[in-house]
N, C-alpha and C positions, 0 to 999 in steps of 0.2 A: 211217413216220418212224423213223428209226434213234434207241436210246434219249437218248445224247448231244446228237443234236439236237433230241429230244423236252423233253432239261433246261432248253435255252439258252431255246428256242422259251418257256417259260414262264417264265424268267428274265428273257429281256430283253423280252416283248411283257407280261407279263404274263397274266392271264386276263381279258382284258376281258369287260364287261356283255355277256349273249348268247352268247358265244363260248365260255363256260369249258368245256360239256359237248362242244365240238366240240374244244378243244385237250386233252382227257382223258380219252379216250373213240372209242376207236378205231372206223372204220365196221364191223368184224368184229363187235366186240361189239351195234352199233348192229342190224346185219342180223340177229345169232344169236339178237333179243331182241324181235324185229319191231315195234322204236321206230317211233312215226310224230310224234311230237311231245316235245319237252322244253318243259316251265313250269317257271321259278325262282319261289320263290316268295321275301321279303324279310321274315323276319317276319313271317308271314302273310299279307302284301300280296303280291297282285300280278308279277311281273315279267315280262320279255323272256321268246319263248319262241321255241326252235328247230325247226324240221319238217326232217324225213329221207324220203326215197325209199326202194323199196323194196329196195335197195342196201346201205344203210346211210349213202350221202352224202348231208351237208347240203343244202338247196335253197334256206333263207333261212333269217335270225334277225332279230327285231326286239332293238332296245334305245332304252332312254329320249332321248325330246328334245321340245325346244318348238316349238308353230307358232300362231301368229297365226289364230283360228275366221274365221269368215262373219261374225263380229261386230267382226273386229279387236282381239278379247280373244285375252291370252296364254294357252295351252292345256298344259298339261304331258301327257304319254303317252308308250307306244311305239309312236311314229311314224318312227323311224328304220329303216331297212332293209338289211341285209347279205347279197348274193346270192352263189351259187359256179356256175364253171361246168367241170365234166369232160368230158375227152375221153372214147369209145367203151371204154380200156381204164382209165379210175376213175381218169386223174390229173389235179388240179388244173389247170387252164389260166387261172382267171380269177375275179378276186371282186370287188364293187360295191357300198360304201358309198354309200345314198343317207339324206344328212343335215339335215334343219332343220335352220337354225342362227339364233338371236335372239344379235344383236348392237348393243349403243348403242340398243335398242329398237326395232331394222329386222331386218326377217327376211330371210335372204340362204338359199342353198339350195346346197347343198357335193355335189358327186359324185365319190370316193376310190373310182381305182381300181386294182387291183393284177393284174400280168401274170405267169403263169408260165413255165417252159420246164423240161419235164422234172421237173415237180413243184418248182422251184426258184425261188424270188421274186427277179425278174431286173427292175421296174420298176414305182413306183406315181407316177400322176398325179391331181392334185387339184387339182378347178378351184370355185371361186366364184361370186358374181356384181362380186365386189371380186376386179379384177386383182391388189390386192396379197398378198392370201391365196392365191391358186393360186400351185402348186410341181410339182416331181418330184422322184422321186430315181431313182437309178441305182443298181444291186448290181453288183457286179464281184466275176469269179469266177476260181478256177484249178482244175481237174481236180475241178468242183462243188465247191469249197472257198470261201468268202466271203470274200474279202481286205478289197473296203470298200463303203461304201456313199455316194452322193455328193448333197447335197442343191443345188437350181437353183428359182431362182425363174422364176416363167413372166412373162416381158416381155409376150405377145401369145397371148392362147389360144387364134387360131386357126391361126397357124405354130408354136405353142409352142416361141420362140425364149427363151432363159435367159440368167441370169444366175446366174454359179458363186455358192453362200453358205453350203458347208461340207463337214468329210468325214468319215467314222467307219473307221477302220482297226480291223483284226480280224487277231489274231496268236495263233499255236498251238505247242503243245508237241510234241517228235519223237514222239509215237505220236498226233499229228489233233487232240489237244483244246485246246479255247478256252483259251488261258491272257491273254490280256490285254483291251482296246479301248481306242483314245483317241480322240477326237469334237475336233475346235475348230469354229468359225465361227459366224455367229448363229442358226442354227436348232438347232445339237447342243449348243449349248456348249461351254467345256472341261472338259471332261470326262473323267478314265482310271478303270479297273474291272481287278482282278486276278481271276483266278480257280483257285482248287483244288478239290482231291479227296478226301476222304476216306472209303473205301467207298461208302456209297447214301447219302451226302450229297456237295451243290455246295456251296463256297462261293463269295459273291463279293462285293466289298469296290468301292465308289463312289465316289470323291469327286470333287467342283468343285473344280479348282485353283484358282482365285478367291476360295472360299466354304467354308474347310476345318470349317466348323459342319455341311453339308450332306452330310458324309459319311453313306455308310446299308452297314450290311450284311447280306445273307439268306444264310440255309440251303434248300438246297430240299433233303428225306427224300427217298428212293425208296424201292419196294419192291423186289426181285430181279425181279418181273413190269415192273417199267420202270413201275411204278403211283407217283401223284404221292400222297406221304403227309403231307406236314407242310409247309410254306413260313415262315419266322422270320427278320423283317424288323426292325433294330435299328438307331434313326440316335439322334442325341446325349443324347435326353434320354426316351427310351421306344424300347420294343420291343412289339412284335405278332406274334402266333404264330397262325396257320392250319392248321385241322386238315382235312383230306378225308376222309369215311366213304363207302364202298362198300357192295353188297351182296353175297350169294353170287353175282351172275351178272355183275355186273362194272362195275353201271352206277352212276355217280356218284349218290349220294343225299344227302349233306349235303355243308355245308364252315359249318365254326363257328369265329369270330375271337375271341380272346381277349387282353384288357389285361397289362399286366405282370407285377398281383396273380394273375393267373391267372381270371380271373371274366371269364364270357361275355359279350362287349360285343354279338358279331348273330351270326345265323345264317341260311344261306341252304338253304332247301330245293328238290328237282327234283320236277317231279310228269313221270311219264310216262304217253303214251297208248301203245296199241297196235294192231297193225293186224289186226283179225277176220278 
């Protein structure tokens, strides 16, 4: 992943529960290190944990959700599932959110999944057991460049016939980089984000046209190795700063969140296994 799009990729997805060591933590590093597993640990709890091949590509990740026991009691765990699937030469082709999900007290079961081409996320579909919650969207592309991305609600999940209900336009400066996004309709909202550059920081600035209270703005640090160092996330009435610590061989081992006063609010630790 080119380092640019390694920025955005954590800017605009985030590092979700499960995923973070897989969006910062390249399969090289994963292979040169003979990882067979990642534990987050929460505070010394517990958390989601990621298995690697012996590649360095992910295989699955659990992270946190609820399901309904043998008893019809509500069960908290990670019970959710996130699978990947590569081609013969280690590129992305495909990956499959399988989700509990407890809603209004009925557990319904969600399967998100997302299609690639050419390592490039070109379509995700997400169905229910409530017709009204399954969607797609659509990525649209020029010369692999992402112009928008298109959300559709599913009328009928088995001809998954749609109805148009939003679009995210993505727009760039004369040397490739993000410089803007604006979102309307009911799943994006409206929504514009500006974005610049300043050396091995991004910035990028959010706001709800609607909602100009809801403004937020982050920095993400880099290192010159394209290594994610800092994230400082600022909306109206507080700001939060993340820190990422590494170790000598490359592999993510902490990430500690800290309040405004500067005083540690949590910290997330990685435990890894190895492959004998």
């Amino acid at each position: 992943m080119k380092p640019l799009n390694f920025i955005l990729f954590i800017l605009l997805f985030q590092h979700s529960i499960g995923q973070v060591v897989i969006d910062l933590t390249s399969p090289e590093i994963i292979k040169e290190n003979k990882v067979y597993s990642c534990k987050e640990l929460w505070d010394s709890k517990d958390g989601p944990t990621v298995f690697f091949d012996s590649l360095g590509y992910p295989i699955y990740h659990t992270f946190s959700a609820s399901v309904l026991d043998s008893s019809y009691q509500l069960t908290d765990g990670f019970f959710g599932k996130k699978t990947f699937e590569f081609d013969e030469s280690g590129n992305l082709i495909k990956t499959t959110v399988l989700q509990p999900v407890l809603i209004d007290s009925f557990e319904i079961y969600r399967e998100l999944n997302y299609y690639y081409l050419d390592t490039i996320l070109v379509k995700e579909v997400s169905r229910t057991f409530n017709p009204n919650e399954s969607f797609s969207i659509i990525y649209d592309y020029s010369n692999s460049t992402l112009k928008s991305s298109k959300f559709f609600k599913l009328k009928d999940s088995i001809t998954l016939s749609t109805i148009y209900d939003g679009i995210k336009h993505f727009y760039y400066d004369s040397i490739g980089q993000l410089k803007s996004t604006h979102s309307e309709g009911e799943y994006y909202g409206n929504y514009s984000s500006q974005y610049s550059y300043y050396g091995d920081t991004t910035w990028v600035k959010t706001e709800d046209i609607s909602n100009p209270d809801k403004e937020e703005i982050q920095y993400c640090k880099m290192k010159n190795n394209g290594r994610l160092t800092e994230l400082i996330t600022t909306r109206k009435y507080s700001t939060y700063r993340e820190k990422f610590i590494y170790n000598d061989n490359g592999l993510l081992i902490k990430i500690q969140g800290f309040t405004d006063n500067g005083d540690m609010k949590n910290e997330r630790l990685f435990e890894y296994k190895f492959i004998e």
